[in-house]
C-alpha positions in Angstrom: 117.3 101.9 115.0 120.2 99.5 114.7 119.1 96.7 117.0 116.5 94.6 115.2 118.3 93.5 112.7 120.9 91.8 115.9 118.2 91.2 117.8 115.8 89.4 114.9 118.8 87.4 113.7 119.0 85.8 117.2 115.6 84.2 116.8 115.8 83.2 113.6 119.0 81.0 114.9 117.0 78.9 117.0 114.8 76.3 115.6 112.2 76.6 118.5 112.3 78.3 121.6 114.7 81.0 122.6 114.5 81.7 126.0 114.2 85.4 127.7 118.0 85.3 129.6 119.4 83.5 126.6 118.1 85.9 124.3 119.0 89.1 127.0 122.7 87.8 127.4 123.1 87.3 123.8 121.8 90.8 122.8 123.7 92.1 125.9 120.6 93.3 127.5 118.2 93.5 130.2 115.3 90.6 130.5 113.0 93.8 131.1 114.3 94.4 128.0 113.7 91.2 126.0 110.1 91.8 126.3 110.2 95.1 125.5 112.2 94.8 122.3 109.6 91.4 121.7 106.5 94.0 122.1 108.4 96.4 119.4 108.4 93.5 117.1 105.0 92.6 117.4 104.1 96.0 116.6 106.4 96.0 113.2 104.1 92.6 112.0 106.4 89.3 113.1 104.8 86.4 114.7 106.5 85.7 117.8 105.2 83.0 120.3 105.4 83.2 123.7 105.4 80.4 126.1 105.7 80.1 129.9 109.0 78.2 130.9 110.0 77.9 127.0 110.4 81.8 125.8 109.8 83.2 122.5 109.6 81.8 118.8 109.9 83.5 115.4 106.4 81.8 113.7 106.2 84.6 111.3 107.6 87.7 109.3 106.4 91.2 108.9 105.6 92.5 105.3 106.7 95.8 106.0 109.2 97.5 104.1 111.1 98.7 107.1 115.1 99.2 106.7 116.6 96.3 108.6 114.2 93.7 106.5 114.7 95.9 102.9 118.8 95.8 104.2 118.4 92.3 104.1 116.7 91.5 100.6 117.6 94.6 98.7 119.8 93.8 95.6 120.9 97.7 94.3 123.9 100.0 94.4 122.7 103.0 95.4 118.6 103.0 95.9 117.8 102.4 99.2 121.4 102.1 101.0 120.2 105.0 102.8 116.6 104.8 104.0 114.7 106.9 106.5 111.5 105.2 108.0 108.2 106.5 109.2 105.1 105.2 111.0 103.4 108.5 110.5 104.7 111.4 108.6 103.0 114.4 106.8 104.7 113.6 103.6 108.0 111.6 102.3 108.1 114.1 100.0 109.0 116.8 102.4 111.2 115.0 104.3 112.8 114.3 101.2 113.6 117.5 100.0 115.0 118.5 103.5 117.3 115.5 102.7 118.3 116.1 99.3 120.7 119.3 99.4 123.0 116.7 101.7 126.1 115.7 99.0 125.4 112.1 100.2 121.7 112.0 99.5 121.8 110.5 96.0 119.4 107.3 96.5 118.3 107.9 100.1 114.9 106.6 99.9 112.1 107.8 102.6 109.2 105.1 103.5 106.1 105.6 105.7 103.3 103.6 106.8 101.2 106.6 106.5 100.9 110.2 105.5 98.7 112.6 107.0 99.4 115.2 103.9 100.4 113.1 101.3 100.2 115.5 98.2 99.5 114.3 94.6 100.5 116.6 91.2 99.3 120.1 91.2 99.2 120.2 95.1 96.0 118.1 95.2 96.1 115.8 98.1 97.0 112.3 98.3 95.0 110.2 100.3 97.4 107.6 102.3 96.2 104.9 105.2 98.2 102.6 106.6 98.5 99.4 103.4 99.9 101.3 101.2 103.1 101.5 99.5 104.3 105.3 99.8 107.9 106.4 99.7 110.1 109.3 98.1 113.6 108.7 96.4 116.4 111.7 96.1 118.4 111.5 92.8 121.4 113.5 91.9 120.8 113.1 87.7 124.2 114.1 85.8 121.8 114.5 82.7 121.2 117.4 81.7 118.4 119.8 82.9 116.2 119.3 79.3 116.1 116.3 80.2 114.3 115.9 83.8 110.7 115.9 82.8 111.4 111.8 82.0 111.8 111.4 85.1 108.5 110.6 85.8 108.7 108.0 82.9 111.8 106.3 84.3 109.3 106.1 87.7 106.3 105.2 85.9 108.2 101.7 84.1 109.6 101.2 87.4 106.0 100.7 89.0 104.6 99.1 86.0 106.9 96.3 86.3 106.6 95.8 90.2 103.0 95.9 90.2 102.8 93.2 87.0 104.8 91.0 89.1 101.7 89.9 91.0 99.9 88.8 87.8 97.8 92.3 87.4 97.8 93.9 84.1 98.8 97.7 84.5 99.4 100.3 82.0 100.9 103.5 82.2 98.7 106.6 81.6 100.7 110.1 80.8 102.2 111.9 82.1 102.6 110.0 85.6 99.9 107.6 87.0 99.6 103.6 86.7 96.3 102.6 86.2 94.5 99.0 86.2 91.2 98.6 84.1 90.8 102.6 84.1 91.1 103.1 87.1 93.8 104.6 89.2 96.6 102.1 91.4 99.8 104.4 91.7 100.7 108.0 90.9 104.1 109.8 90.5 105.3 113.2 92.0 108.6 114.9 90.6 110.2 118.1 92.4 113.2 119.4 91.3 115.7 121.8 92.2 117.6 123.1 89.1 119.8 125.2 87.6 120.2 126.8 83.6 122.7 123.8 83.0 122.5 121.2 86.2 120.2 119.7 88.2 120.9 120.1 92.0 118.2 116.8 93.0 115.6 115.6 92.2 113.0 114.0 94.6 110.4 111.2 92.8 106.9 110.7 95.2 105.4 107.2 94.7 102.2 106.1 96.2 101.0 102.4 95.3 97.3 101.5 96.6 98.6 98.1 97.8 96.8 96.4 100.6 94.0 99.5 101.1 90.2 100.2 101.2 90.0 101.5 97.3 86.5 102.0 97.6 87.0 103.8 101.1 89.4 106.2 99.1 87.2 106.9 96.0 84.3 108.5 98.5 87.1 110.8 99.4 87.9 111.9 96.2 84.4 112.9 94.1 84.3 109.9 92.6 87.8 109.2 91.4 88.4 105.5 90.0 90.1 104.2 92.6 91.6 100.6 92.7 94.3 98.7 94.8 96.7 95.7 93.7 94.7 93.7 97.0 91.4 94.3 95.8 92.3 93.6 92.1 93.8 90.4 93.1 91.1 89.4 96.3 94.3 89.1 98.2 97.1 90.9 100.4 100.2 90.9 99.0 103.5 91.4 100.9 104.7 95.2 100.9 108.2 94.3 101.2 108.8 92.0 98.2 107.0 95.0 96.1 109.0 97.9 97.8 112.1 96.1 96.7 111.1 95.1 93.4 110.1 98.9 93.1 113.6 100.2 94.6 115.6 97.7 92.2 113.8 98.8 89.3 113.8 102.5 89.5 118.0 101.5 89.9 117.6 99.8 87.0 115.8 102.5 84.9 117.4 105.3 86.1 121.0 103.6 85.2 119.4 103.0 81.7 118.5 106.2 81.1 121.6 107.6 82.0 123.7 105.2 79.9 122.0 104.9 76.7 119.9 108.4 76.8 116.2 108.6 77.1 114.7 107.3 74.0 114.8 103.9 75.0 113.1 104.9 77.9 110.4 106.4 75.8 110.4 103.4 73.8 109.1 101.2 76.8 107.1 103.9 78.2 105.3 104.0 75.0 104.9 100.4 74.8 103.1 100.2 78.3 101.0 103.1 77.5 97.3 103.2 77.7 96.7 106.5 76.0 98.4 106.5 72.7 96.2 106.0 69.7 92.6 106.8 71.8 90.7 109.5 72.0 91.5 112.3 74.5 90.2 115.1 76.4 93.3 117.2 78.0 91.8 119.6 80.4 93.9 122.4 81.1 93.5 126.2 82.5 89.7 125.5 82.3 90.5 125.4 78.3 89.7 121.6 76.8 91.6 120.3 74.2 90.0 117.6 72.1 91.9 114.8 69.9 93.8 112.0 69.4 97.3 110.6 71.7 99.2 110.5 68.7 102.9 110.6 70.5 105.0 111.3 73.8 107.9 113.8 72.3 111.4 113.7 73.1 111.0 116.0 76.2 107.4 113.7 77.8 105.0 116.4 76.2 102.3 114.4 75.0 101.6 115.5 71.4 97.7 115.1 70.7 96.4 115.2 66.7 93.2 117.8 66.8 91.1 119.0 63.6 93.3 121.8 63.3 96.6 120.1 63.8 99.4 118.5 66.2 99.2 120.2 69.8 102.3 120.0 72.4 101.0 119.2 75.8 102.9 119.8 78.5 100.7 119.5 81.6 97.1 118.9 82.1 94.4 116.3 83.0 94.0 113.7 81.0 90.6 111.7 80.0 90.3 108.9 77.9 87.8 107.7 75.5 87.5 104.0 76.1 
């Protein structure tokens, strides 16, 4: 959808009013057209004013993290040159692995304004209205396939630090959600295509309760701590500054990790965590295991001290003694 971007940048040029056959010779169009493409723009969140004998006026921008707007603001190398948006989708995630077999995938990023089957870890659904932030990124990692279970990490700092930008205090609980006060803001979903020795992709979900109904989304989920960055704050906050921040950082984390290896990434992870050093209960095949979060090892298992010893954790749900 190429013509926003040529269109929006001709009303931002005027200081006021912008008439409808100025605007339709400049964009090369129709007037019928002018109002049409106006209409669109209303519907993607910008303020325009309309007045008889005057024309239009820019008076406000949207806050969503469309692809003309993120084009715009977007500061990375590879994240986000390619992104495919959404008013309504099923899930980014499986439009993004439709994508990611494509050579030229490799940071195509997939946005929606709302899912209909977003999906969560262990196929468990993900409950997305329109407010929130959710969007899927295809990696092609050159590291090797041991190695692809820190993904979710690399993710996981990359979320922590947007969402901190806006003055909240999150922390990171293993293996993959971002949590405020104990209760749940963003989540992480990794699926992977891989070999013995390489990894084909790699396609990271994120979902960040942003501007939505927290409390409307807990009594959906059997009583689920649910939060949201708007509720936490008592404000909206703009969902295209945080989907760049959040695109820029996973660039930034992902190039680290590739560069210096993934035990710095640890390093911060662990830093940010929420579960190291508390008590634990890791639920897993209906079997519970009881201890302390001593450690995340080298591969993200999360090692937990018990009465009769260290025990490796690889998946499972996690509850905290607070």
């Amino acid at each position: 959808m190429p013509w926003p971007d040529v269109f929006l940048s001709l009303l931002r040029l005027e200081a006021g009013y912008v008439s409808g056959p100025r605007l339709a010779k400049k964009a090369g169009i129709s007037r019928s057209a002018v109002w049409k493409h106006i209409k669109i723009l209303r519907r993607y969140g910008y303020a325009i004013q309309s007045r008889h004998g005057l024309g239009y006026k820019l008076v406000g921008q949207t806050d969503l993290p469309v692809p003309w707007e993120l084009a715009r603001v977007l500061h990375t190398s590879f994240v986000g040159k390619h992104i495919v948006y959404r008013e309504t989708i099923d899930s980014t995630q499986n439009l993004a692995i439709s994508l990611a077999s494509k050579p030229d995938s490799h940071g195509t990023v997939v946005i929606a304004e709302q899912q209909t089957s977003g999906r969560g870890r262990q196929d468990r659904k993900w409950l997305s209205p329109r407010g929130g932030i959710w969007l899927s990124v295809v990696l092609r990692p050159s590291i090797p396939t041991a190695k692809i279970t820190l993904l979710p990490f690399v993710t996981g700092l990359a979320v922590y630090d947007t969402i901190n930008t806006t003055g909240l205090d999150a922390r990171l609980k293993w293996p993959n959600d971002v949590i405020i006060s104990d209760k749940k803001v963003a989540g992480i979903l990794l699926d992977i295509s891989a070999q013995a020795d390489q990894v084909n992709y790699a396609v990271i979900g994120i979902g960040i309760n942003t501007n939505v109904d927290a409390s409307a989304i807990s009594a959906r989920l059997d009583g689920i701590k649910i939060t949201s960055i708007s509720g936490e704050l008592g404000h909206t906050v703009s969902r295209l500054d945080l989907t760049r921040s959040l695109l820029e950082n996973i660039e930034r984390y992902y190039v680290e990790m590739e560069q210096r290896g993934v035990g710095t990434i640890l390093q911060e992870w662990k830093k940010r965590s929420d579960i190291l050093g508390r008590k634990v209960t890791v639920v897993q095949n209906n079997k519970m295991i009881q201890g302390v979060a001593a450690d995340v090892n080298y591969d993200g298992s999360l090692l937990v001290q018990t009465d009769h010893g260290v025990i490796n954790v690889v998946s499972g749900d996690i509850h905290v003694s607070y």
